[in-house]
BAMI-991582 format. One record per residue: x, y, z of N, C-alpha, C, O in turn. Coordinates in steps of 0.05 Angstrom, whole numbers, plus 5000, padded with zeros to 4 digits. Atoms other than C-alpha are relative to their C-alpha. Last residue first. Example, Ala and Ser with C-alpha at 12.3 -4.5 7.8 and 13.67 -1.06 7.14 Angstrom:
BEGIN
498449764999527349795143498550225014499550445018
501849765000524649105156501850245000503950245013
REM end
This chain:
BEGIN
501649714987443257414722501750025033501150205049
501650244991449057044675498450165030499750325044
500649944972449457494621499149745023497449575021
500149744988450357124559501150045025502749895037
497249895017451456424523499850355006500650504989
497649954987448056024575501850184994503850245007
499849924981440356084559503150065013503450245029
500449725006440755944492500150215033500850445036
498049915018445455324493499050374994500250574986
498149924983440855104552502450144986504150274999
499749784973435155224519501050075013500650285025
500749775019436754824443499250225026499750455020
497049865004440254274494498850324993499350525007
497649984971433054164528502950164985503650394989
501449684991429254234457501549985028503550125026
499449725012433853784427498950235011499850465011
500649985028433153204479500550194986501950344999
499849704997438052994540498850044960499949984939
499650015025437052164553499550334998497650405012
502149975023436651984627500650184976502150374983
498849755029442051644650498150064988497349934968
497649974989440451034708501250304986503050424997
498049965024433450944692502550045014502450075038
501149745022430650714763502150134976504550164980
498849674994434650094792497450104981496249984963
499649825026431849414783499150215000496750294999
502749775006432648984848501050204972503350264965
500149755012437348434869497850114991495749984990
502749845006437147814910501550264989503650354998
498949844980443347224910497250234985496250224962
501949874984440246644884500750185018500250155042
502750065012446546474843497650025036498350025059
501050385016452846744866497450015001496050195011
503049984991454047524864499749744992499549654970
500949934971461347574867497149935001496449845023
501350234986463447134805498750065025497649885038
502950015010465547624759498849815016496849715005
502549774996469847934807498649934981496850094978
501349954967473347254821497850204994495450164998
502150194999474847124744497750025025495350005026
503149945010476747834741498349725006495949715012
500550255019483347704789497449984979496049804988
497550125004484548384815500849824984502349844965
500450335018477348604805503649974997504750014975
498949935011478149224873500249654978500649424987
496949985008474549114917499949934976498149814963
498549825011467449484932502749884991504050054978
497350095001463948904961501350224974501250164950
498449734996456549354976504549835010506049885029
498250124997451748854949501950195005502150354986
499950154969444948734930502050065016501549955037
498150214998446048934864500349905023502349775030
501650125017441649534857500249684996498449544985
502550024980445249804913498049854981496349714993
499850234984451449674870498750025013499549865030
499450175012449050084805499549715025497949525025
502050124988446450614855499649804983497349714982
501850114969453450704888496149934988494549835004
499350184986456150754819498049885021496449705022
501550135012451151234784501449735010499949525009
503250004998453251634843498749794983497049654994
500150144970461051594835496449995021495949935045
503849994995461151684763499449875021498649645023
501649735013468251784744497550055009496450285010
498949845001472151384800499050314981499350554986
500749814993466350934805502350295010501650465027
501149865003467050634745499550335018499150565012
498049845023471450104759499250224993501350344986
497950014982466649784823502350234982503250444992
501649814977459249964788504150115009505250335008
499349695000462849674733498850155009498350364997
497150005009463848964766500850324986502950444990
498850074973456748954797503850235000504950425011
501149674991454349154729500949975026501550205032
498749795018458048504695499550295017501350465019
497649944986456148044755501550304990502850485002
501249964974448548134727503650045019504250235034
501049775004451247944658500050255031501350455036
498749825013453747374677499950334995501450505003
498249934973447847174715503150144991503850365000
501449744994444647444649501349965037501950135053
500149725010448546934610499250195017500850375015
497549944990448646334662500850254974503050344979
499949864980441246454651503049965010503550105030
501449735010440646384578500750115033501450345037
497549895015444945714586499350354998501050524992
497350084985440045434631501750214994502350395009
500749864977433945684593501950035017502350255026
497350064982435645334531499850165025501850305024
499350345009429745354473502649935020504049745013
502250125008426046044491500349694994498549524992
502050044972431346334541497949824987497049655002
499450284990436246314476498449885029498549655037
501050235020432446854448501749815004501649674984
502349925012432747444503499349764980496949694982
501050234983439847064523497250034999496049825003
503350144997441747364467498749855010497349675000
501550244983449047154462496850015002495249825003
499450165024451747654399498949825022497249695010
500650045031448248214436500749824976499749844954
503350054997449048104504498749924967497649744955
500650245001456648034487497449964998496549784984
499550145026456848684446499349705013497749564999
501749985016453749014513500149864975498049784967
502450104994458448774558498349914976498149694964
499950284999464248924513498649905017498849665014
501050065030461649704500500549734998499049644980
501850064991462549744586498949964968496649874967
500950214976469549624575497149935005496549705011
499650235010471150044517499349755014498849535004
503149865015467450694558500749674979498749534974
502549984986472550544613498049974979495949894989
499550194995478450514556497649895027497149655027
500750145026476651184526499849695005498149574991
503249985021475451474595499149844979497049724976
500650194977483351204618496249974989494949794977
498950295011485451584549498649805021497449615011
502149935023481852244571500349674991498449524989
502050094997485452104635497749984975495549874977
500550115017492651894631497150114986496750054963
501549885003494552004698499450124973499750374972
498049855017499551504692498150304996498650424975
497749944985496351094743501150184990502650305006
501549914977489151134703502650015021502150195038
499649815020492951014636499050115028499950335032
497249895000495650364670498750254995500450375008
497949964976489250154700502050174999502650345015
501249824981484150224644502450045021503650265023
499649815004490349844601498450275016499650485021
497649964997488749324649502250204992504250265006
500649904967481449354646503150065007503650265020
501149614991481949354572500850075025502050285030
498949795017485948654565500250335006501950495013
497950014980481648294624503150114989505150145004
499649934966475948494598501950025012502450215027
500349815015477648144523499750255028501650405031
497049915015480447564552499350355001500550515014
499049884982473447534595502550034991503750205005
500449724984469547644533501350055025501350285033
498749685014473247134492498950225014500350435014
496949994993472446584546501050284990502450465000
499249834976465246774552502050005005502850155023
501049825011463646584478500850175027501450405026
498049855015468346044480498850175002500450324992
498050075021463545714533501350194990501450395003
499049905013459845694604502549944981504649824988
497450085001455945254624502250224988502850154965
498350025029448745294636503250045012503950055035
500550145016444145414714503150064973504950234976
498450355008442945814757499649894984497449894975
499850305006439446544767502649775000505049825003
498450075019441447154809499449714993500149525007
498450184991434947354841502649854982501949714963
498149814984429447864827501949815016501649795040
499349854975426047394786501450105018502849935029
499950124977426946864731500450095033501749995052
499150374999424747024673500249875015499049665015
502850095018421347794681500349644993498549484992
502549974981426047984735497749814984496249634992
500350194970432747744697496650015011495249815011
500550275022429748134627500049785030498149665040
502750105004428948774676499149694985497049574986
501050024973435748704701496749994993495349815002
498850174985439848624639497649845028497049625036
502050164992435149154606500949745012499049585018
503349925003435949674646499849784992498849615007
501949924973443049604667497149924995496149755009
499050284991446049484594498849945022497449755020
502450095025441050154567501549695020499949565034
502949994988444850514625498149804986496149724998
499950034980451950394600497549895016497249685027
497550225007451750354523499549945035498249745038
500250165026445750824502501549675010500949455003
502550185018444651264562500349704986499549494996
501050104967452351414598496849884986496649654981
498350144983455551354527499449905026499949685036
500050215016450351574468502349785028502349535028
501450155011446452074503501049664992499649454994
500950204985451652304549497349894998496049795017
498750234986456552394493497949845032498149615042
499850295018451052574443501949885020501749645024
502550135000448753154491500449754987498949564994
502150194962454953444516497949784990498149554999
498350254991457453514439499849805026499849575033
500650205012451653924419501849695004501249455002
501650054989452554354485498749704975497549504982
502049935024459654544455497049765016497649535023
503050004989464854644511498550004980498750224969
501349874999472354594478496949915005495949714994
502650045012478854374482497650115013497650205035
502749784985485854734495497549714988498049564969
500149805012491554204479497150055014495749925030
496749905023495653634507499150154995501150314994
497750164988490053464574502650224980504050424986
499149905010483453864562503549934999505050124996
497649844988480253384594501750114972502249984951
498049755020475453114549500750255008500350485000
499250145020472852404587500250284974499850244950
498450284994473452734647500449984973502250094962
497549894991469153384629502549835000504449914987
498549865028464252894594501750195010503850134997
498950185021463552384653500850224971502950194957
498250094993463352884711500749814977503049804971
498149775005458153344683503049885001504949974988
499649945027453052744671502650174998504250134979
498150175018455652434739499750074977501650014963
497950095005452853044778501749864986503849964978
498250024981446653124767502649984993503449954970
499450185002443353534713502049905023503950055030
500850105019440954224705499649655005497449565005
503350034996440854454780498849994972496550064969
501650134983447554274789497250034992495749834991
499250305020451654574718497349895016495349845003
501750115024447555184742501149725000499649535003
502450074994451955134808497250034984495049964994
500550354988458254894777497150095015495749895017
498449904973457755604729499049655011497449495002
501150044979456255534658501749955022504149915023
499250224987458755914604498049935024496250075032
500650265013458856554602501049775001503249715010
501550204998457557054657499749804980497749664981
502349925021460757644631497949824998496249814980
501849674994465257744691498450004979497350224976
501449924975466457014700499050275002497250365015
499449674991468456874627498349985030496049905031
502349904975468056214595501850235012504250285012
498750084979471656284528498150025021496250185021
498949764983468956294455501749835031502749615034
499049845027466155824402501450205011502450364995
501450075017461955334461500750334973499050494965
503449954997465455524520498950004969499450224958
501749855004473055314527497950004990497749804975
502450075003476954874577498650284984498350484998
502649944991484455094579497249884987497449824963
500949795024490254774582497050015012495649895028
501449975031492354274634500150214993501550375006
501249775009497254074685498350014983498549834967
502950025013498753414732498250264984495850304990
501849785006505553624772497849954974498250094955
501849995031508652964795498550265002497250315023
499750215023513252894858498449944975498749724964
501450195015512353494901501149844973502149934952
500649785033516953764945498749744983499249504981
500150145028516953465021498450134976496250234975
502950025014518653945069500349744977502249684962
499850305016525653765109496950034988495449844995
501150164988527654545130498349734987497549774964
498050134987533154945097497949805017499349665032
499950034973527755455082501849925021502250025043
499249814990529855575016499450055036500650215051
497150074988527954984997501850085007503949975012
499750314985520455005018503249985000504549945021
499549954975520255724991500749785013502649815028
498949764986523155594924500349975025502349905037
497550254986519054974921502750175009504150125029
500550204971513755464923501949845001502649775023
499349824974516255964876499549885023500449955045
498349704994518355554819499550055029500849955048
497850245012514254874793502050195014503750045022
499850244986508655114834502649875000503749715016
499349974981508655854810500649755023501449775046
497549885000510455764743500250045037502350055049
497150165002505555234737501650135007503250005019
498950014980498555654754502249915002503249975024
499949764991496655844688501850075029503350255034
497649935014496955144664501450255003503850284998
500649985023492054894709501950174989502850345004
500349765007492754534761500550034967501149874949
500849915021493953894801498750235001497550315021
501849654995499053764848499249894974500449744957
501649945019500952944867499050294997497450385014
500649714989506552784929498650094965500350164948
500149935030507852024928498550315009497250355029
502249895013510651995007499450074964500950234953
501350205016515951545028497050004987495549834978
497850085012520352125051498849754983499849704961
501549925030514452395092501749824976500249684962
500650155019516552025148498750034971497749894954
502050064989516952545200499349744986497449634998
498950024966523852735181497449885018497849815041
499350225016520752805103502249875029503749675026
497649964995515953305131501949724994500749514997
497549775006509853365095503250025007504850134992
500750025026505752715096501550184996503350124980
499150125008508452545170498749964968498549734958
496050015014507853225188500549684985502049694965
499349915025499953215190502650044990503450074967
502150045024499152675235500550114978501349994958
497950265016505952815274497949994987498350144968
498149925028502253535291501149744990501649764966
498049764992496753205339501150044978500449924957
497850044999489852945326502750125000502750364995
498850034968483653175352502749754993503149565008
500050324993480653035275501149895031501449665039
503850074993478953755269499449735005497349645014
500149864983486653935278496149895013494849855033
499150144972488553385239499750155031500450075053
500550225001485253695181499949905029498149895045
502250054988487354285201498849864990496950004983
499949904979495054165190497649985017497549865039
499450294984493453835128500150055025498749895038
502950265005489854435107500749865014499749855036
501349824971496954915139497349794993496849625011
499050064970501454465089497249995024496149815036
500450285009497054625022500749785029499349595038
502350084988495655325057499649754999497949645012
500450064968502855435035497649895014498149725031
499950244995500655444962500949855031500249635040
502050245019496456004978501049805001500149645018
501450114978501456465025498149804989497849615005
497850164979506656694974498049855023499149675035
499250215015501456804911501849805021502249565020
501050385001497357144959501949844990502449655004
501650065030502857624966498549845001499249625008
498350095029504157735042498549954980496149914982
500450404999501058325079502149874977503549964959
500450115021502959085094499649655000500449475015
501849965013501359485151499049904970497049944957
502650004990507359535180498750064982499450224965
501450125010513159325138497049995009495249854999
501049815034518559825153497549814984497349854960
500749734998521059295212499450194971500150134948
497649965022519558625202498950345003496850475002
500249875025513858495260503050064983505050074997
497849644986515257975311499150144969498950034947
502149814981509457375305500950265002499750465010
501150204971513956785274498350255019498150215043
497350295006516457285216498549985035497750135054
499250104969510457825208502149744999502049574981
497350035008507658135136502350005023504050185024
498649765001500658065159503049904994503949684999
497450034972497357545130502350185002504150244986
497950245001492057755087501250045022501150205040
501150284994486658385082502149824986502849844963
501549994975489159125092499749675001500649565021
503350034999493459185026499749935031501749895045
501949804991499659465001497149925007495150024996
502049745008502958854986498850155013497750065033
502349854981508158295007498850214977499750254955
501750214985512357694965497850205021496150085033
501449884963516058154919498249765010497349604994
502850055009519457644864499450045032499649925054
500649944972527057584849496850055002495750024981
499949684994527157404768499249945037497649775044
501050014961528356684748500650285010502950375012
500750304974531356734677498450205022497850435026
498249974979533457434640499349815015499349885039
499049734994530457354570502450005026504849955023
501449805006526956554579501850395005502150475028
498349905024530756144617499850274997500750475008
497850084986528155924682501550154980503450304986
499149854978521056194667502649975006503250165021
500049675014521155834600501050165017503250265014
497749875012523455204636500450284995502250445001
497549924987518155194675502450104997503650285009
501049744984512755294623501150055022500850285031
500049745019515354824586500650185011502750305013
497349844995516154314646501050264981502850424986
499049904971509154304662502350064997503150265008
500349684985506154304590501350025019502550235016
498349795016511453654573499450315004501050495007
501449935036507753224623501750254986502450444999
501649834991512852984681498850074972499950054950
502250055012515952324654498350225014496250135024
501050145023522252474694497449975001496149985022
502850125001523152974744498149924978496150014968
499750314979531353004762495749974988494949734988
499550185010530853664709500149755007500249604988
502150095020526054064750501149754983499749554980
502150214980531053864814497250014977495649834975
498850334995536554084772497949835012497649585012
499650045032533654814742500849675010499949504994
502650035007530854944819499949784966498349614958
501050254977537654844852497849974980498049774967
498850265008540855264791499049785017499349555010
500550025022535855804798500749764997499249584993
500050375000536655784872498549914976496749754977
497850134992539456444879499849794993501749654987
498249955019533956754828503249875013505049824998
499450275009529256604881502149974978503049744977
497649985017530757244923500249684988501849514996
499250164999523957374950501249824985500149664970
500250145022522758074953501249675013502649645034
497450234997520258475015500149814979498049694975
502150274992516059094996504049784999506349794992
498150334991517859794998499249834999496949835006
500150144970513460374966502149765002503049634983
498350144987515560884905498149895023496750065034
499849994982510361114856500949895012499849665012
498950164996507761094788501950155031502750385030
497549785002501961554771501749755013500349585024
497250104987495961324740501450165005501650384994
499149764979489861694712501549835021500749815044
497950005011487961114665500850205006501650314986
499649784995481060904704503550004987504949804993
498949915027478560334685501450254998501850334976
501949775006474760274759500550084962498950214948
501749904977477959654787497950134983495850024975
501750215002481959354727497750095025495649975024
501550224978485759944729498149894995496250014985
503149904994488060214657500449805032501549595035
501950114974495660114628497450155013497350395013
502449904998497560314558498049895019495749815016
500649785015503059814548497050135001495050004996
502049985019504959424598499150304990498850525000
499050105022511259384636499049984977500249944956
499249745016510459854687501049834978503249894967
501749885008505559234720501350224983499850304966
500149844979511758744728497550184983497250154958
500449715004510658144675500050215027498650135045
499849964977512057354675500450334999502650394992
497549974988510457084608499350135026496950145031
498950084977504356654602502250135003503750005018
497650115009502956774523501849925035504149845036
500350115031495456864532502949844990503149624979
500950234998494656984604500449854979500149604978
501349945028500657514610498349764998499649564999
499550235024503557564674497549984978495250054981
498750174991503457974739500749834985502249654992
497049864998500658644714502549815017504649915027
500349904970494658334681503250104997504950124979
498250114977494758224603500050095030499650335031
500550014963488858464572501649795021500849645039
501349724999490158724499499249925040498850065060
503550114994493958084475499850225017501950305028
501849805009500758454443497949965006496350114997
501450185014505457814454497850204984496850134962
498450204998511758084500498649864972500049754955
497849935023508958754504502249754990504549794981
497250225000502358494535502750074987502949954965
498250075033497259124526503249815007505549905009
499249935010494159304592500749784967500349574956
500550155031490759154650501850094992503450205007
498949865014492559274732499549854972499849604969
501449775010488658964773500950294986500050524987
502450115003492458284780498050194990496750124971
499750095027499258644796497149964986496350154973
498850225012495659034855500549894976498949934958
502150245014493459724844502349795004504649814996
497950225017496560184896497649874987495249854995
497950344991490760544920501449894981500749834958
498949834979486161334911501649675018501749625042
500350194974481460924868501850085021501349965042
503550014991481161514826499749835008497349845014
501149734987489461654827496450005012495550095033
501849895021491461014813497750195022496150175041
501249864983498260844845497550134974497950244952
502849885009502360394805498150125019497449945034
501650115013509360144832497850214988498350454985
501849925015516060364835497249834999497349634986
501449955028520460034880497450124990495450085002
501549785006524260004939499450004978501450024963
500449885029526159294959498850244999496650255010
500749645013528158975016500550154981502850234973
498449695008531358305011497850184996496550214975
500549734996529457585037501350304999503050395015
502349985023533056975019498350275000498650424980
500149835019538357105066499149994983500250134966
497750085016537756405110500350214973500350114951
497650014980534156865170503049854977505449904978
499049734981529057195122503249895019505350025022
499049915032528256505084500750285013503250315014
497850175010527056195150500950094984503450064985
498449964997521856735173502749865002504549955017
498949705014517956795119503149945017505449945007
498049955031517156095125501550164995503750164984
498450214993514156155197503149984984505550014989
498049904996510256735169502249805015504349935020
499749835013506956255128501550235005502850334986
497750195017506355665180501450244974503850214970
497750084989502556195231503349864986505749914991
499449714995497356545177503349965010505350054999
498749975032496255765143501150315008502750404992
496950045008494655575213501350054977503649974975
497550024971490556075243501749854987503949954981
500450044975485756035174503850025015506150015007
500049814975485456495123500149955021499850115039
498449895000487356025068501050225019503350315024
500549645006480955665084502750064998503949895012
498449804990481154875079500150264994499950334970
500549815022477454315051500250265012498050375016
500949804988479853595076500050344985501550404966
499550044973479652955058499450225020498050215040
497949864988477153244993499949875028497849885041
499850044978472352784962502250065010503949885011
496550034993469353134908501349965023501250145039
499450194992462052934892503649965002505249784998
499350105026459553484846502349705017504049595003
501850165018455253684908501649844965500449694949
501850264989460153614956498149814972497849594963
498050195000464754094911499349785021501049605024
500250105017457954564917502149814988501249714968
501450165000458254524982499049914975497649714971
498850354979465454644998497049974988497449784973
497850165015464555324954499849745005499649594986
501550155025458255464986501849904980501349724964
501850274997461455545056498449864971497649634967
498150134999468455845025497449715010497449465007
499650125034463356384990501049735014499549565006
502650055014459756535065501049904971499549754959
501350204984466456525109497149914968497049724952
498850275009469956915052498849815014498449605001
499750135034464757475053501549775003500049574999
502550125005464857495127498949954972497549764965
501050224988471457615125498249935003498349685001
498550235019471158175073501149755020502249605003
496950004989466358555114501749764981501049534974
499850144983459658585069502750045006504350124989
499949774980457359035015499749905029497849965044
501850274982457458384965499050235022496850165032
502649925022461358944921497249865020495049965023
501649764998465759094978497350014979495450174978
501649974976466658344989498550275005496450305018
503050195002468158274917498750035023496250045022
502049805013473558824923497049794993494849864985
500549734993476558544981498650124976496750284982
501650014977477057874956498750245015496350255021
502250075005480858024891497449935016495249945006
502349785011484558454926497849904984495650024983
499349705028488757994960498150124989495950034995
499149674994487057355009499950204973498850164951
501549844984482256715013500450334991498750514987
497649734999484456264969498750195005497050274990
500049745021479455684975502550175006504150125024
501149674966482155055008498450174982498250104958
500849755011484454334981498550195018497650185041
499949764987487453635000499350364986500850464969
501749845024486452934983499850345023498950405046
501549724994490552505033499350194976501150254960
499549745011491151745008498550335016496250395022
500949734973492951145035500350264988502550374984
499049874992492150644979500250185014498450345012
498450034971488050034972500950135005500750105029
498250155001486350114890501249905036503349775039
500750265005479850384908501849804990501049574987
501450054982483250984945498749664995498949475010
497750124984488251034885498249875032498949665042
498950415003481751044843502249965016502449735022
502250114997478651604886500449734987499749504994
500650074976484152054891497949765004497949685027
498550144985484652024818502149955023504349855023
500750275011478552204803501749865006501349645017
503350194983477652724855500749754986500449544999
498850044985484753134824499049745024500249605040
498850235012481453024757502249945020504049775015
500950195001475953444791501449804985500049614976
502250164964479353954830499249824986500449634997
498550104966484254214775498549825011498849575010
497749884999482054524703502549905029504949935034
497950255014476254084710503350034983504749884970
499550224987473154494758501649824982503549674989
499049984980475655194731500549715014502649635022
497349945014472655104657502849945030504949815027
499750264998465554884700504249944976505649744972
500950055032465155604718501149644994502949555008
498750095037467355744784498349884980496349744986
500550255015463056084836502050004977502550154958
501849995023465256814861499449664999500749565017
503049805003470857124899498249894979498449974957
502150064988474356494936497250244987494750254991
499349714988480156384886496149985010494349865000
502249805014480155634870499350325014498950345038
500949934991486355254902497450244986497850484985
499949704994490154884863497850075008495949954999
500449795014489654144880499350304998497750415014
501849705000492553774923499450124971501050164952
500949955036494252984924499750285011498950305035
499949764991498852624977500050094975501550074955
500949765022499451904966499050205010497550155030
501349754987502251315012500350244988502550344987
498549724987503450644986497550205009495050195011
501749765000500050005000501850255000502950345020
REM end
């Protein structure tokens, strides 16, 4: 049994994400958390919202609420709508909490004491009609690296370079629009990663078979013009962690906080922390996944994110960790994608398009959203939301092939020989080739599903439950029941083990239509088909079952033709 340690990036707390967001991270971080779980393995699954920086503060002022009580109220519907799409975070963590405040200046102050830390006077942006520094983030402009017209003032989304705000061309605040700037000296403390270029450049290169986006987009930063640039870590703002080493203030720093960007992936630590905090367990709990002195050292260490986020995972956080001088464990696979986009365009949170995870909810449950996101992860290149494409994949895949096998498997049993796994016939060549053929797929299912793999793992899931169905169909136990009854019913007991069997494989993507596969099935033996002969054999003969309600109901033209009209605007 090993021991796995998954996070994924942290979703910024102002607003609902858009279903571009969930499967940009959190939910291929769920899936596989959830098969290593059903493989036997000890796994912590770990995530928060991102509490701090201006993006919070100005949503809270819009919300016209204290910006803590704003994050309390998003961070509670956050967690519940990542219930409702069935994500099983061990644990689901605030960025604002006691311990991510404490471990954060903690950091600071290791890297402060092993000369990583340097005071900085610099220039920033001061906008006159918001009368405040503009953070990077709210600062627009014209990319001079690429020319895309709304680069922020921390990096460019389009071509990802790494940007100071006096760098863009024909800058506006993102606040108000306002282009009555003036540039302006304040201090902030930088954090001198540019020392540990060469640590960083060796420890990216030691990390074979990482996906080619992740190290790109490392490299670039490493290279790229002038490499690994030093990189303020505090701001002019009121809300975050104050800019404090173990509790003592840094002098010339009152009043200022650290960068989100420096306190976020930290919270990955500080979660686990409360985790174990709400579980009335002590610090070895959560050290022995983090600290490699605690036993971390035999830890698989999993991030997922989205392509946007790499520079700072692959870079500034391991940065701080190894710049600490203290035994953190640095992550062992970074899991990235590209982006998810909206049916000929992009989803947009300020223009409402697209759908958000709590429309996705109150269209359709859960496993419809979870099987077509999954099965077209945006993995090697961008792909794209089209409401015509939703509808045929979970017309023709969860309906047609999955659900239709279910339905009538179990209604034909009822009607022949009643709610009970029959007896009887022999089985021949016809079941030898189908369990070869099973025991082929399921295996590639496996590997592509370790290798995090997933569009591919999908294609091979969806091949699995299409070799049921072909058998039903060249056996016909429907017309061998009329002259061989025996033989018809060691088909449909067959059969009958079959949905058992991808209740069990399945339920990494479709963890609902799972659980009501195997309730349907009498039968709650979740392991894992090691040997298949065994897992087709769990439900021996007169064992009782019942026939589920549709399993996938079927999405018609006039449904898509409203939700395609309804989504592509304003969202109210």
């Amino acid at each position: 049994m090993a021991r796995i340690l998954i996070t994924s990036a942290l979703p910024y707390i102002n607003g609902i994400k858009h279903l571009g967001n969930l499967v940009g991270s959190q939910l291929p971080a769920d899936l596989y958390a959830r098969y290593m779980r059903a493989r036997g393995h000890e796994v912590m699954f770990i995530c928060a919202t991102d509490e701090h920086g201006t993006p919070a503060e100005l949503a809270a002022a819009k919300a016209g609420q204290p910006v803590a009580d704003y994050c309390a109220r998003l961070h509670a519907e956050q967690a519940e709508l990542a219930q409702g799409f069935r994500l099983s975070f061990d644990h689901y963590g605030r960025s604002s909490s006691a311990r991510n405040h404490a471990l954060t200046q903690h950091l600071a102050a290791r890297l402060g004491a092993a000369g990583l830390i340097s005071e900085v006077t610099e220039k920033q942006v001061f906008s006159i009609g918001d009368n405040r520094f503009l953070p990077d983030r709210y600062i627009e402009g014209t990319c001079p690296n690429c020319g895309y017209e709304r680069a922020r003032g921390d990096q460019c989304e389009n071509c990802t370079k790494q940007l100071d705000p006096t760098d863009l061309i024909n800058p506006r605040s993102a606040i108000s629009g306002s282009t009555d700037l003036e540039v302006r000296e304040t201090k902030h403390l930088f954090l001198r990663q540019s020392t540990l270029r060469d640590t960083l450049d060796q420890w990216i290169d030691s990390q074979t078979g990482w996906p080619v986006l992740t190290t790109s987009i490392a490299r670039k930063w490493l290279h790229d013009g002038d490499g690994l640039q030093d990189r303020g870590i505090t701001r002019d703002l009121d809300w975050g962690v104050p800019a404090q080493f173990d509790g003592a203030p840094w002098q010339g720093m009152e009043g200022k906080v650290f960068y989100v960007w420096f306190d976020a992936p930290i919270e990955y630590i500080a979660a686990t922390a409360e985790w174990a905090d709400a579980q009335g367990l002590g610090d070895d709990a959560w050290q022995r996944w983090w600290r490699t002195d605690k036993g971390a050292d035999d830890v698989r260490y999993v991030q997922f994110m989205g392509k946007d986020n790499v520079p700072f995972h692959t870079l500034s956080f391991p940065a701080t960790l190894i710049g600490s001088g203290e035994p953190w464990k640095l992550v062992d696979y970074i899991k990235s994608f590209n982006y998810l986009n909206y049916d000929g365009g992009q989803f947009s949170t300020s223009q409402g398009r697209g759908v958000f995870m709590d429309q996705a909810l109150s269209l359709l449950p859960a496993d419809y959203w979870r099987w077509w996101l999954l099965s077209h992860a945006p993995e090697n290149s961008d792909s794209e939301f089209t409401w015509e494409n939703f509808q045929a994949s979970v017309n023709k895949d969860l309906a047609d092939v999955l659900g239709n096998l279910v339905s009538r498997v179990t209604k034909f049993c009822r009607s022949k020989f009643g709610e009970v796994v029959p007896e009887g016939g022999t089985a021949g060549a016809r079941e030898a080739a189908l369990m070869q053929a099973l025991e082929t797929r399921l295996r590639a299912y496996e590997r592509h599903m370790e290798a995090m793999e997933i569009r591919k793992a999908a294609g091979e899931l969806r091949a699995l439950w299409v070799l049921g169905n072909e058998y039903l169909q060249e056996a016909a136990p429907w017309s061998v029941f009329k002259t061989d009854p025996e033989q018809a019913a060691l088909q449909i007991r067959l059969a009958l083990n079959l949905i058992r069997f991808y209740a069990v494989i399945s339920q990494p993507f479709i963890p609902d239509a799972a659980e009501r596969m195997m309730q349907a099935m009498g039968c709650n033996d979740w392991s894992w088909p090691e040997r298949l002969e065994t897992a087709l054999d769990r439900l021996p003969t007169g064992h009782p079952f019942t026939v589920p309600e549709v399993l996938f109901a079927k999405i018609s033209d006039d449904a898509r033709a409203d939700w395609a009209e309804r989504f592509a605007g304003q969202r109210a």
